[in-house]
C-alpha positions as CSV (number, residue, x, y, z in Angstrom):
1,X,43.2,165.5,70.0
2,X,45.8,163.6,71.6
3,X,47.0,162.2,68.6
4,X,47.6,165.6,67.1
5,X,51.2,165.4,68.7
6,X,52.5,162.6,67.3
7,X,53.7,160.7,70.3
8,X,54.1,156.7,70.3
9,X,53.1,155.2,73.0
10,X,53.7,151.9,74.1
11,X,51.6,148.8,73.8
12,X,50.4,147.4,76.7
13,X,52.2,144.2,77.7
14,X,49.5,141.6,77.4
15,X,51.2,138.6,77.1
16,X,50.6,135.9,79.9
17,X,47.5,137.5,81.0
18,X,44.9,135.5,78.4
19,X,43.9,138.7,76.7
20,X,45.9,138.3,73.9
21,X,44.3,134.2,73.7
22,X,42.5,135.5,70.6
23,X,41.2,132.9,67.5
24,X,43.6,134.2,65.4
25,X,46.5,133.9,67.4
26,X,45.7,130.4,68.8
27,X,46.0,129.3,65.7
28,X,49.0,131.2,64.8
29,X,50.6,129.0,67.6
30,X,49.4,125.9,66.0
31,X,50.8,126.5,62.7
32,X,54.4,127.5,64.7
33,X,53.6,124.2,66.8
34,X,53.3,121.9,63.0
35,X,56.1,123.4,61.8
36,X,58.6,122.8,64.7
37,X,57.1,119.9,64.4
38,X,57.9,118.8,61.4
39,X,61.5,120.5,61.0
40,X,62.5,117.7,64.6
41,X,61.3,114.8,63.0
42,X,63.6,111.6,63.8
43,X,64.9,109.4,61.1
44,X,62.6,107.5,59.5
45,X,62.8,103.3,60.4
46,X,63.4,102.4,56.9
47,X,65.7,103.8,53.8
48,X,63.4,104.9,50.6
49,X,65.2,101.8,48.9
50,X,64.0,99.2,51.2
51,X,60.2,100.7,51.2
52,X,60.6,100.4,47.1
53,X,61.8,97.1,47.0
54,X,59.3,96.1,49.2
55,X,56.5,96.9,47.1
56,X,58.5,95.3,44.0
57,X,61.2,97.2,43.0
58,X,62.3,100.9,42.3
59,X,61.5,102.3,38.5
60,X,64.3,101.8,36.6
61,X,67.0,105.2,36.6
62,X,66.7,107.4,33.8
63,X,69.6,107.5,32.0
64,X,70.9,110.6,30.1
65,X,72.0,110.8,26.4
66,X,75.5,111.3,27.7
67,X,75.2,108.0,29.7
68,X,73.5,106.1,26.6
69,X,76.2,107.0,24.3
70,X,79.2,106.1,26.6
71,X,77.4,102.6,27.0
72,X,77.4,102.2,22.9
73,X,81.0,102.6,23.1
74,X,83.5,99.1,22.7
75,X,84.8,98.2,26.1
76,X,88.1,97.4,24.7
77,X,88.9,100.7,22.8
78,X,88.6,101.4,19.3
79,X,89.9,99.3,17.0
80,X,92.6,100.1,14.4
81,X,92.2,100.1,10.7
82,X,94.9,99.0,9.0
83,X,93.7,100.3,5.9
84,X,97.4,101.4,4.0
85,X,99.3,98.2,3.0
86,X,102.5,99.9,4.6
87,X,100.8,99.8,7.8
88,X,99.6,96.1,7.7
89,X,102.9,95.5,7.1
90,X,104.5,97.9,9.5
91,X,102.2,95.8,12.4
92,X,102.9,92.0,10.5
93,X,99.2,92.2,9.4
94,X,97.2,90.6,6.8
95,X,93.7,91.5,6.0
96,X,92.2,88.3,7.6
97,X,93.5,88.9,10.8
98,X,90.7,89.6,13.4
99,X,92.6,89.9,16.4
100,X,93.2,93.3,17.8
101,X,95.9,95.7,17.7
102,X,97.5,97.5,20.7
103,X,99.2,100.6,20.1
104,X,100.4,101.8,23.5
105,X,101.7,105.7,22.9
């Protein structure tokens, strides 16, 4: 009946004595030992790029719709169309004319 009053008592300090050197805790401190481990790992010797190109070349990067579309785009800008006869003549145009037009606003 000595747990009828509801008194906590301590646990007995058995660390350093080997009786806590139980399975289950060994391999407890493994696991903590793999982990540390792992987390103080130096830098590996060679980039992911050089490995790749080793072994023939990385994949080539995905590229996103966004991307795709920008590259469709004309390097040079869009080009006007001088569609009105008051602007061909406004510019000095004639309608076989292919070289572009500049308008700097």
């Amino acid at each position: 009946m000595a747990d009828d009053d509801r008194r906590v008592e301590a646990r007995l300090d058995l660390g350093g004595r080997g009786l806590s050197a139980t399975p289950e805790r060994i391999g407890e401190l493994e696991r903590q030992a793999a982990q540390i481990e792992k987390q103080t790992r130096a830098k590996p010797a060679k980039t992911f790029d050089k490995v790749m190109a080793e072994r023939g070349g990385a994949p080539p990067p995905v590229v996103s719709a966004k991307e795709k579309k920008r590259r469709a785009l004309p390097k040079q800008g869009p080009r006007l169309g001088l569609r009105h006869p008051a602007q061909r003549a406004a510019y000095g145009r004639d309608d076989d004319s292919q070289d572009p037009v500049v308008i700097k606003g």
